[in-house]
N, C-alpha and C positions, 0 to 999 in steps of 0.2 A: 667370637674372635676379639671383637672390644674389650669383653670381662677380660680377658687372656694377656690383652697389652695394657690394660689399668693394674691389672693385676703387677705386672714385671714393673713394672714403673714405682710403683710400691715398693716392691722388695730394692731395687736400683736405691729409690732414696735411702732409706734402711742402710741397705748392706756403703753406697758410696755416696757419702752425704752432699759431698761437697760437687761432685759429677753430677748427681741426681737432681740438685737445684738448678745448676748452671743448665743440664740438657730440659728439666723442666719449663724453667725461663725461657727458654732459648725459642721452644718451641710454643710458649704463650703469643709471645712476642710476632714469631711466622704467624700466628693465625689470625694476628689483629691487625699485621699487614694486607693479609689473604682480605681479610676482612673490610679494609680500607680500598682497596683493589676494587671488591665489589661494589662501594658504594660509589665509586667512580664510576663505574658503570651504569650506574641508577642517572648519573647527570649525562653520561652518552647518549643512552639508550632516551632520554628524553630529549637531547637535542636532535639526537636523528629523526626522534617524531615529528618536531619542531617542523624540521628542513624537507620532510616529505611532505607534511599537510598545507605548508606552504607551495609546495607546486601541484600539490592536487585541490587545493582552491583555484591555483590561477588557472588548472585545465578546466576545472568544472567552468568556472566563468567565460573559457575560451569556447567551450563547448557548448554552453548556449547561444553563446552569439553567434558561433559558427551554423547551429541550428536553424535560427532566426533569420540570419543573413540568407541561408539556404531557401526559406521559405516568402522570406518579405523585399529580401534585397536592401534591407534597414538594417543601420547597426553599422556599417563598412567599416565607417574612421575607430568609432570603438574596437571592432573587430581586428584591425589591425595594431592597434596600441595593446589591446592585449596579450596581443600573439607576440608582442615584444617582452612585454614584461613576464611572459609564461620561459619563452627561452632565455631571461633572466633568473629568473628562476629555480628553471633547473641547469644553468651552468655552474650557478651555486650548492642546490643539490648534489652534482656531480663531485665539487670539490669536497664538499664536506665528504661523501660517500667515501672516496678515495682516502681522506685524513680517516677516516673509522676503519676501513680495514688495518691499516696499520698501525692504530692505537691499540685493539682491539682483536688479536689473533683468533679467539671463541667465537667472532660472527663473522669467519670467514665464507663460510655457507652463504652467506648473502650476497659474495660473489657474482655470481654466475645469475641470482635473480636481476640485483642492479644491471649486469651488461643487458639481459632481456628486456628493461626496462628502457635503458637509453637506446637501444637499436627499435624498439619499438617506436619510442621517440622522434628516433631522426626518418622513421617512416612514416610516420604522423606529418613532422614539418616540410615533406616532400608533396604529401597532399593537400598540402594547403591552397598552392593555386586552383589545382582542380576543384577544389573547396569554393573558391570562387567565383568558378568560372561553370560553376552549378553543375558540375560532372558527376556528382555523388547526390546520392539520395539521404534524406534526412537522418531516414534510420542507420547509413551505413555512418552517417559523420557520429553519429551519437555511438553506436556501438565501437567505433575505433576509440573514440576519446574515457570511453567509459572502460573500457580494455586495460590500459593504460592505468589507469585509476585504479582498477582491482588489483592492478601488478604492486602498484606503489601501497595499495592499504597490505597486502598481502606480505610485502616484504616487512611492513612492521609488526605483522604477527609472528612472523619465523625471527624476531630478535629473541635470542637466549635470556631467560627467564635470571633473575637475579635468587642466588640461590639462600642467600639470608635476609633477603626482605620480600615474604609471602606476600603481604601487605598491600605493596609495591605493584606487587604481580598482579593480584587483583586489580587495579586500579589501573592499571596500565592496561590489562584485557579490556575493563568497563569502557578505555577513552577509545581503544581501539572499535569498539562496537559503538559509537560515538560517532568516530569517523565514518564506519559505514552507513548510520544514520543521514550524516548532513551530505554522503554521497549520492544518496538515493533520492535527497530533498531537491538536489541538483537536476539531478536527471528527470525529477517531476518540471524543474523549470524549464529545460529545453523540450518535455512531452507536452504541456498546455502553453508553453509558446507556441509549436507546430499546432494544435488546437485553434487558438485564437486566430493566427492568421488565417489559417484553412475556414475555419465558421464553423465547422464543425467537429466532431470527433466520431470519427469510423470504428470498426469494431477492432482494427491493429492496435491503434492509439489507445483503445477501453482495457484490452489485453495486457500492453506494457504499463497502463498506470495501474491495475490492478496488480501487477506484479511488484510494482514500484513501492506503492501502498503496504504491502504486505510483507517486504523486506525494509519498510520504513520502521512496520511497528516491532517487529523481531527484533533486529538491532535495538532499537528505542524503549525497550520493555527490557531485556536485558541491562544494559547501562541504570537505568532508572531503580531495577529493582534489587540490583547489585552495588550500585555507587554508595557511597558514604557519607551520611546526614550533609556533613559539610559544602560536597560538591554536587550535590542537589541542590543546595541552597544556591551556590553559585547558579546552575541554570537557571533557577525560577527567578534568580536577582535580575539574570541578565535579558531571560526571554521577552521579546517583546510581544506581549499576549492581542493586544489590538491587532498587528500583522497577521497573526497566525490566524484570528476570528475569521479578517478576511481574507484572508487566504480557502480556508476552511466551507466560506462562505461561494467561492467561485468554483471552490471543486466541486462541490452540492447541485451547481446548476449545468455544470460543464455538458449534462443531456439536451440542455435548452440553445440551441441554435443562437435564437433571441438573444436570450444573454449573453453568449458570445461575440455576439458583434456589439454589444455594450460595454466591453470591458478594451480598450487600447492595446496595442502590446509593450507600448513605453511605459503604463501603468503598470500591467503583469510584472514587465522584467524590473521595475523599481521595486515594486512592493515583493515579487520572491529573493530578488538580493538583498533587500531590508535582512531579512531572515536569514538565509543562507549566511550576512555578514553577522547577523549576531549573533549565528551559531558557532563565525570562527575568533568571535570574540570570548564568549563563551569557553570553549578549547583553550584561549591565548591564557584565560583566566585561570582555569584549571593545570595546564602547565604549569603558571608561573606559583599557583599554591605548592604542586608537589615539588619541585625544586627546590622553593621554602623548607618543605617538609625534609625533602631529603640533606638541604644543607644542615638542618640541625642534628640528623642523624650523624652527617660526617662530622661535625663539632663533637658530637658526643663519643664517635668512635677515634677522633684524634685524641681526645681528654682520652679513653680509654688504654691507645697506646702507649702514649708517655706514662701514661700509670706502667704501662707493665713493665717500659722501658726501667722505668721509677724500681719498680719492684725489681726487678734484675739485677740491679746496681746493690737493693737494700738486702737482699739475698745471703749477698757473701759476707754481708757484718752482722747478722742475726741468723744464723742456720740454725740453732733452735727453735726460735720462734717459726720460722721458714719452714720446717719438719711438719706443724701443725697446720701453718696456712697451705700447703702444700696436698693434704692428705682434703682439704675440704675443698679446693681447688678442682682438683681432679675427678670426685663425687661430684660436683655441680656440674661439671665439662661433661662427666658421663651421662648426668640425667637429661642436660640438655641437647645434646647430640641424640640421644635416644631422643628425647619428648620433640627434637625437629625431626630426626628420621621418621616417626612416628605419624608427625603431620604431614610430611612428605607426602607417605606411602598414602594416607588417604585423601588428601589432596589429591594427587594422582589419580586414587579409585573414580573420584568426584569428579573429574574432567572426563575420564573413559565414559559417566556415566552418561554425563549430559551429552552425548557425542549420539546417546543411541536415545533419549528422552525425544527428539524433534523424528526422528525415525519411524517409531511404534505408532501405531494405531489402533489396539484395542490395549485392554489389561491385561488380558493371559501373557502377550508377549514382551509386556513392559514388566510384568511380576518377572518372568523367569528371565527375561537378562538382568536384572537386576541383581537376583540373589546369586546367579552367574560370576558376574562381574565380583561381590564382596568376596565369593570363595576364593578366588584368588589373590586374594589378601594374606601371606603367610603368618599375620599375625591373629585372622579371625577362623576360630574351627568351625563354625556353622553360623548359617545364617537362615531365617524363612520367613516368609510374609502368610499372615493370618489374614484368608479373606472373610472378613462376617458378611459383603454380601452371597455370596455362595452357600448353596441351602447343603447342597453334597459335602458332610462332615472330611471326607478325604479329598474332596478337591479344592477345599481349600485353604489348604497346604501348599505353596510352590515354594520349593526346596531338593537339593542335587538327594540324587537317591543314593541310598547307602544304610547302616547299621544306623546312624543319631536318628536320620529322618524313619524310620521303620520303629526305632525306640519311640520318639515323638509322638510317632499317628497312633500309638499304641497306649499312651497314656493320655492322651487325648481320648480317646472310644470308653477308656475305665471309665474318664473323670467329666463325661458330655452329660449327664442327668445330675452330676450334683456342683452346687456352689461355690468352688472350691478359690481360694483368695491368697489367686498367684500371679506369677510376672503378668500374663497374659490378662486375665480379667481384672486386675489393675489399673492398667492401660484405656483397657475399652472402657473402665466405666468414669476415668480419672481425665479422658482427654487429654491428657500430659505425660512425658517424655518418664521414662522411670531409670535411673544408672543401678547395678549390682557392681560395683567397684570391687567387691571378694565374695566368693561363694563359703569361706571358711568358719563365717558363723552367722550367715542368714539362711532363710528357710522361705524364698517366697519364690521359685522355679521349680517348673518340672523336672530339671536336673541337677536340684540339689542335692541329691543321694548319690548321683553319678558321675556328677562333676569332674570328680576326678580321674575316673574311669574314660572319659572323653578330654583329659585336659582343656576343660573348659575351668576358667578364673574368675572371671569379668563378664559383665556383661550390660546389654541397652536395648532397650525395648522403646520404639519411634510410634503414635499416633499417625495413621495416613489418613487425611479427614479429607471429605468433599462436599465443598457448600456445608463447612463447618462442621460437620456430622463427622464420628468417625465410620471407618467403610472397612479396614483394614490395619494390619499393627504389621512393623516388622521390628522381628528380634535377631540380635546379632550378638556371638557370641565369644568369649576372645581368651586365648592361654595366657594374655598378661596381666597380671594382677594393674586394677585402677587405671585399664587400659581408656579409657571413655571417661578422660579428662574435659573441662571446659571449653576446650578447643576444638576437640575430636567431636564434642555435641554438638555445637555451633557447628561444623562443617557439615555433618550428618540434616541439621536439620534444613539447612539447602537442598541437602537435597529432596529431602521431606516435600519442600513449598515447592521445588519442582515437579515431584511425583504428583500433590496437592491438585495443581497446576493441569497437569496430563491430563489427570482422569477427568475433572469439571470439563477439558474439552472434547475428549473422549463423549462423555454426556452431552456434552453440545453437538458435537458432530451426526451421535445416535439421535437426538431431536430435529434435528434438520432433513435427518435422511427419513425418520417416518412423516414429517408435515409434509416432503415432499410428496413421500408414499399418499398421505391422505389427497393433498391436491391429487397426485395424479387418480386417485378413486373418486374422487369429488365430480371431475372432468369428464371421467367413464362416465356417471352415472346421468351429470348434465346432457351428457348426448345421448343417452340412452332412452330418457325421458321428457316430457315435456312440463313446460311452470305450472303449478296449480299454488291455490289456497283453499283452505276451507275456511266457514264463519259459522259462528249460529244463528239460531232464527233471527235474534236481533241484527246481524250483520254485523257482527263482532268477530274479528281475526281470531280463529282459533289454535289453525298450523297452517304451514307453508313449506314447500322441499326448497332443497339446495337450487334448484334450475328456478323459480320462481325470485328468490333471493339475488341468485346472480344475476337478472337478467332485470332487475327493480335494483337494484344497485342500495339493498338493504339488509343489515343483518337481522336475523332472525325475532332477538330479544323487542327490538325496535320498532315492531309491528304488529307482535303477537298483543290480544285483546285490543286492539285498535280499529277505526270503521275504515273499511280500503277507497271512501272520500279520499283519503291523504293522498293517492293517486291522480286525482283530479290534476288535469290540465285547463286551460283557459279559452280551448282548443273549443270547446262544446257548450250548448247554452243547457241551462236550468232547463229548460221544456225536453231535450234531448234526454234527461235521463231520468225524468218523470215520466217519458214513452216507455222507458228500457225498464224499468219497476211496474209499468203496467203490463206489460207483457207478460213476466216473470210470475207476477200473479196469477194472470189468465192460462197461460200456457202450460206454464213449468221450466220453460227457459227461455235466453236471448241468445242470439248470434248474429255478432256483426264485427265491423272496424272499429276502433276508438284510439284514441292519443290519451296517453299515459303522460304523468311526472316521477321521473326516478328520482330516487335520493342526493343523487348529484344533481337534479334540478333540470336534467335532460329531459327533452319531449321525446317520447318513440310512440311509435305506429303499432300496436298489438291489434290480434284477430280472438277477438274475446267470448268464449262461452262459457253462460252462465245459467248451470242448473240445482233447482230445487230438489230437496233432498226429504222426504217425506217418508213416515216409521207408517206403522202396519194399518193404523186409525187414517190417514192422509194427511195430518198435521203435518206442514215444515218444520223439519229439527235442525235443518244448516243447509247452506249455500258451497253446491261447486263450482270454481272459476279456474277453467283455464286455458291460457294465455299461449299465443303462436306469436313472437317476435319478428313482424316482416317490413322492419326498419332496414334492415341489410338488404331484403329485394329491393326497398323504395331507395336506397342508395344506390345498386347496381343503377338505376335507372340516371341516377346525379351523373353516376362514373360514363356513363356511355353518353348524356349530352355534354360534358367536360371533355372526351375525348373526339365529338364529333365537331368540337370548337376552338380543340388546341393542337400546338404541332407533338408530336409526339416521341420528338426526341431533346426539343429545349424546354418542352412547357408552355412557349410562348403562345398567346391566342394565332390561330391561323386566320386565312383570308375573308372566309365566313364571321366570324366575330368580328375583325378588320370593319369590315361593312357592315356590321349594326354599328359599331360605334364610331364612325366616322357618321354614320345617319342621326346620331346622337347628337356628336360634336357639332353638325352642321346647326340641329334645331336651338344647340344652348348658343352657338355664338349670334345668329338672327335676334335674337331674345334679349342678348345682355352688347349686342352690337363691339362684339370684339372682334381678331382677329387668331385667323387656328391656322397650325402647318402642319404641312408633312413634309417629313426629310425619309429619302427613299435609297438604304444603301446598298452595294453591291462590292461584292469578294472578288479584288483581284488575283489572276493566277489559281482561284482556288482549284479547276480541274488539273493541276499540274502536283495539287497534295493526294496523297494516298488517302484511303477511303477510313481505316479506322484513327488517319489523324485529321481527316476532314472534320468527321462528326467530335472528334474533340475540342477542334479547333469552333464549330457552331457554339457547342455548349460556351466555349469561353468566351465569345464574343458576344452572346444572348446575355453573361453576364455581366461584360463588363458594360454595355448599353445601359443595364438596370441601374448599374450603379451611376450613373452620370444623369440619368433622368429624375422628374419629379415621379412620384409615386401616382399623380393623377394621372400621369402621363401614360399611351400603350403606347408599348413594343410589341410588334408583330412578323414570324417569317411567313414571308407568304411565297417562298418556292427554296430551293436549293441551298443558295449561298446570297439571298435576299433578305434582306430585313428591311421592315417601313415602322416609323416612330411618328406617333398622333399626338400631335398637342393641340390643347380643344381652347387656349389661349396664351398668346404670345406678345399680345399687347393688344392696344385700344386704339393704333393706327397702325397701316401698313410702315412707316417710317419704324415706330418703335421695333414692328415686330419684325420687320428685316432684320436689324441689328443685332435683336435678343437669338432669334432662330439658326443666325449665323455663328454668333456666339457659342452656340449650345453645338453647333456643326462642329465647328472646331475643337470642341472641350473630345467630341465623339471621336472623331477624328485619331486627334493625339490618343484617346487611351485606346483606340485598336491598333493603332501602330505602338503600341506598348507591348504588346505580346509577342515578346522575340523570341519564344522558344514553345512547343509544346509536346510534352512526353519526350522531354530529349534533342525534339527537332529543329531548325532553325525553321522560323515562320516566314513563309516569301506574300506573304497575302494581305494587302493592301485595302483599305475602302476609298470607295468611287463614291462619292453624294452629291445627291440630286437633292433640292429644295425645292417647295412651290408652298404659295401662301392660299387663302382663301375664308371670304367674311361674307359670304351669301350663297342663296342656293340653286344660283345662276348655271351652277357646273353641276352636273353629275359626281356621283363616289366614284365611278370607274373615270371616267375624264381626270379627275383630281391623284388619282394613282398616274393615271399617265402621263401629267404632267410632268410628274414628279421624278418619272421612269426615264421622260423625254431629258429634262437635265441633267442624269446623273448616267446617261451614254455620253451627252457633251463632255462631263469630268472625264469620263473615260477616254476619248478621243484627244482629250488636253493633256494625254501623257499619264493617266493613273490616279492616285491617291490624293486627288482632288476635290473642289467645293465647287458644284453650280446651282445656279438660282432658274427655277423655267423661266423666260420669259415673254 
């Protein structure tokens, strides 16, 4: 249809010279307005980025804090200053929005997103009180804000692609998967903030960071391996690698309890918005590059119009000369309209393709969408992927069936015993990319003879390599002559490195799922069987099974030819195992108890038999040992006096432990003539709390005790809604240690009446404390509890949530 109106246009100049220029011009001139149009677009479509990642910065930051808030009660004043400058934000967003639809009638489709957006919005700024007022659970604050955010990254994927700068397009997909990057980096800050306060991380939390994680590296592996020399460099200018170490360094321990209560959360949230802001400095950078870029583009395309304007004018005073410029004009306009159509169409291919690349899970069905996908390319007649690892000469072929593919497999079967030095073994043995630009005087394809027969022209034969090796070739074949230009190669071989890409995880994925297989065989056979080794007569380690390994906590390589002394614990004397070698001698074997050292340096409990192994003469030829693990029963036995010593829904030592270690307390203070207390508290109102917010309400009181005491110090329940706390010194006189013990009353005090709410509820329960002092062993343990019992009814009787002293 093109040939057909280049064509008349031709004859027009010819036959109406002077019409033929003027409508020539005329119409250069519309397209470099057209043209000019678009590049205006280019500075839209990048302010609109602008003005969206500016309010999904200030949500992402609103939404940590709102997280935080939610969890620590920290953060208020910031948390509000945010919440102002977010609906700054986007009231600005808004306007701009509103100025782009009417600049801009092509992105009218974004309509109906933006209103979604704002109406989600003003649902958001309705819950903010209840935001405060701790009505919502973490996770629900985080997924409304994060909701929000994927509306707003979302709307700047559905902006209309700038249709003469590819370039553009790329790079603007790269910043967009950028965006989703430092999205996800957010939503890590509001998950190991919830983390840090909590102390620890539950397996919901492990869940969403593993998800997080995982949609960090996607987005983040894209951009990277997609951006362009240039704005790569900008990241690495701008990233601050020390932040990231540690950063990097806290996720590593986030299983460690420990170190979660080592890290602050004013540190967390400083050191991830370090990050988070250099990544939107980062952005602000690469914005403000492509804008550069694109203004020179519009400079170059205003010089370009006034040329043509220029030529339109120079036109009607040279229409000879004009005749000739005219005729090379329209040649160039037809090859580059064709050579953009061209990159269009596989551009296009290349987005379809990568749509289904993150989908597949094995080869078969990422080969046949694939050659799928090229046939409907109207410019390419056949396409097929050559698998060399497949031993089946026809399976591996994946290719649409039909007459090419049944010619194909068929000179394939002639030409599989000999040599033969063509497209295809080219390929495999050249490792590199090979173009047939015309079939009309080479000779190195199967379908050189038939070329034409198949209107095939052109053609490109692609290396699919894995872990460098090639594994597979595809070739693709095309009716236009010199179709697999330098462009068309370079687009192909993306997708080459993404197929590349696939399989090496494809091979990962198959490596992961047999170790697992093997563990789970490994496990069978540990329970199946019991540890042994065997040695020879010199008691040299000869072999050992997997259950003897795993239970000595040694690999195999690491033992073999070694004396099993290296087990030796500290545990037993030299005369003990001079008996155990005497016997062995005399008898032919041992059986007893002994303490082991495993490779981690652990003592365990083994039930050890060791018999001699003697060939047909009665000589010893090697030593059997094996080993019964009854460190797990001698722990049951830990587990059951732990349990008959603590309470068994705070942890806390019960009334039995109570009373050895006040029996403690009494002898160290006699000894070092100090002064010990007990403060004895009691839960007001608690029968008036429901039963499963009772036992919540213990757990949190057991802990927040812990946290207000010294570590030397116990905390003890000793009945229902009873806790008593031992301090074995308080001072060096009763004077001092009034003062200190009352102190420390108070500190208890204030942080149980800190618990205003639990699971939702308002908390009505109060402590009542009793105090009594004691520096001799004039009183009984039981006496000394009732004293203490004695003051803290008087608190109770004084109206409640009071301090008394026995006296």
């Amino acid at each position: 249809m093109f040939k057909n109106s280049l064509f008349f246009k031709v004859i027009l100049v010819f036959t109406l010279p002077a019409v033929g220029i003027l409508y020539f011009s005329t119409v250069l001139v519309s397209e470099k307005i057209d043209s000019m149009k678009e590049i205006y677009k280019i500075y839209d479509n990048l302010d609109y980025m602008e003005n969206t990642e500016k309010l999904i910065h200030s949500l992402q930051k609103e939404r940590g804090l709102s997280v935080t808030y939610n969890e620590s009660k920290e953060f208020k004043s910031q948390l509000i200053n945010q919440q102002a400058v977010t609906d700054e934000n986007f009231n600005s967003y808004m306007k701009f929005a509103n100025q782009f639809f009417k600049k801009d009638l092509s992105n009218l489709a974004l309509e109906p997103k933006i209103k979604e957006i704002q109406d989600k919005f003003y649902e958001l700024t309705n819950k903010r009180d209840a935001i405060e007022k701790f009505a919502y659970s973490s996770f629900e604050i985080l997924n409304d804000y994060s909701k929000i955010n994927q509306q707003l990254l979302d709307s700047i994927y559905s902006l209309k692609s700038i249709k003469s700068a590819a370039d553009f397009n790329s790079e603007f997909l790269n910043i967009f998967y950028f965006l989703s990057f430092k999205e996800q980096v957010g939503i890590e800050r509001a998950l190991i903030s919830s983390a840090i306060i909590k102390g620890e991380v539950d397996d919901f939390l492990k869940e969403e960071l593993l998800k997080t994680y995982t949609k960090q590296k996607v987005n983040f592996d894209y951009f990277h391996s997609h951006s362009s020399v240039k704005f790569l460099d900008i990241y690495n200018r701008q990233s601050i690698q020390k932040v990231t170490n540690q950063i990097e360094a806290i996720k590593l321990n986030l299983d460690n309890s420990k170190n979660l209560k080592n890290i602050s959360i004013e540190d967390w949230w400083k050191l991830s918005s370090t990050k988070i802001d250099s990544l939107d400095n980062i952005l602000k950078e690469i914005l403000k590059e492509l804008k550069q870029l694109s203004k020179h583009t519009q400079h170059e395309a205003y010089i370009s119009q006034n040329l043509s304007l220029f030529f339109l004018f120079v036109s009607f005073l040279t229409l000879i000369s004009l005749l000739l410029v005219l005729k090379k004009i329209i040649s160039d306009e037809r090859k580059s309209v064709e050579k953009i159509e061209k990159h269009k169409k596989v551009y296009e291919l290349l987005n379809e393709t990568n749509k289904y690349l993150l989908k597949k899970d094995n080869k078969k069905d990422l080969y046949t969408e694939i050659h799928n996908l090229i046939s409907k390319n109207p410019t390419m007649v056949f396409s097929f992927i050559y698998d060399l690892e497949e031993q089946n000469q026809k399976k591996r072929i994946y290719a649409q069936d039909g007459n090419i593919k049944n010619y194909l497999i068929s000179k394939l079967e002639d030409n599989k015993n000999e040599n033969k030095n063509n497209l295809l073994t080219r390929v495999i043995d050249s490792g590199k990319n090979i173009i047939i630009e015309s079939f009309d005087d080479i000779n190195i394809s199967i379908f050189s003879q038939t070329a034409s027969k198949f209107d095939i022209k052109s053609a490109a034969a692609f290396p699919v390599k894995k872990f460098n090796e090639v594994v597979s070739v595809l070739l693709i074949y095309s009716k236009e002559n010199k179709f697999f230009d330098y462009e068309v190669e370079t687009l192909f071989d993306k997708l080459i490195v993404d197929m590349n890409h696939s399989l090496e995880k494809f091979d990962y994925e198959e490596i992961r799922i047999n170790q697992e297989n093997q563990l789970r065989i490994s496990s069978v056979a540990f329970e199946s069987s019991e540890p042994m080794l065997i040695t020879d007569k010199k008691a040299q380690i000869v072999m050992v099974n997997h259950a003897f390994c795993d239970v000595m906590k040694y690999k195999r390589e690491m033992i073999l030819g070694r004396n099993p002394r290296i087990f030796r614990s500290m545990y037993h004397s030299r005369e003990f195992y001079i008996s155990m070698w005497e016997k062995i001698s005399k008898s032919g074997s041992w059986k007893g108890e002994i303490y082991n050292t495993t490779g981690k340096g652990e003592t365990i409990s083994i039930l050890l038999t060791i018999t001699a192994i003697k060939d047909t003469k009665g000589v010893i030829t090697n030593y059997l040992a094996q080993y019964l693990d009854i460190s797990e029963q001698k722990d049951k036995e830990k587990v059951l006096e732990y349990q008959a010593t603590h309470d068994n829904l705070t942890g806390l030592p019960n009334r039995l432990l109570l009373f050895d270690r006040i029996e403690h307390a009494m002898t160290k203070i006699i000894r070092h003539k100090l002064v010990g207390g007990l403060i004895f508290i009691d839960l007001d109102n608690f029968k008036m709390v429901g039963h499963d917010i009772g036992d919540a309400l213990l757990i949190m009181v057991s802990k927040k005790i812990k946290e207000v005491i010294r570590d030397e110090d116990t905390v003890a329940r000793i009945g229902g809604d009873e806790f008593i706390v031992l301090l074995d010194n308080v001072g060096n006189n009763k004077e001092d240690a009034k003062a200190n013990i009352f102190n420390l009353a108070v500190k208890l005090k204030d942080t149980l009446n800190s618990i205003t709410h639990i699971e939702g509820y308002v908390n009505i329960s109060t402590p009542s404390i009793g105090i009594t002092l004691f520096n001799d062993s004039s009183v009984s343990v039981k006496d000394i509890i009732k004293q203490a019992d004695t003051a803290m009814y008087v608190a109770k009787k004084q109206g409640k949530n009071s301090i008394e002293f026995f006296d």
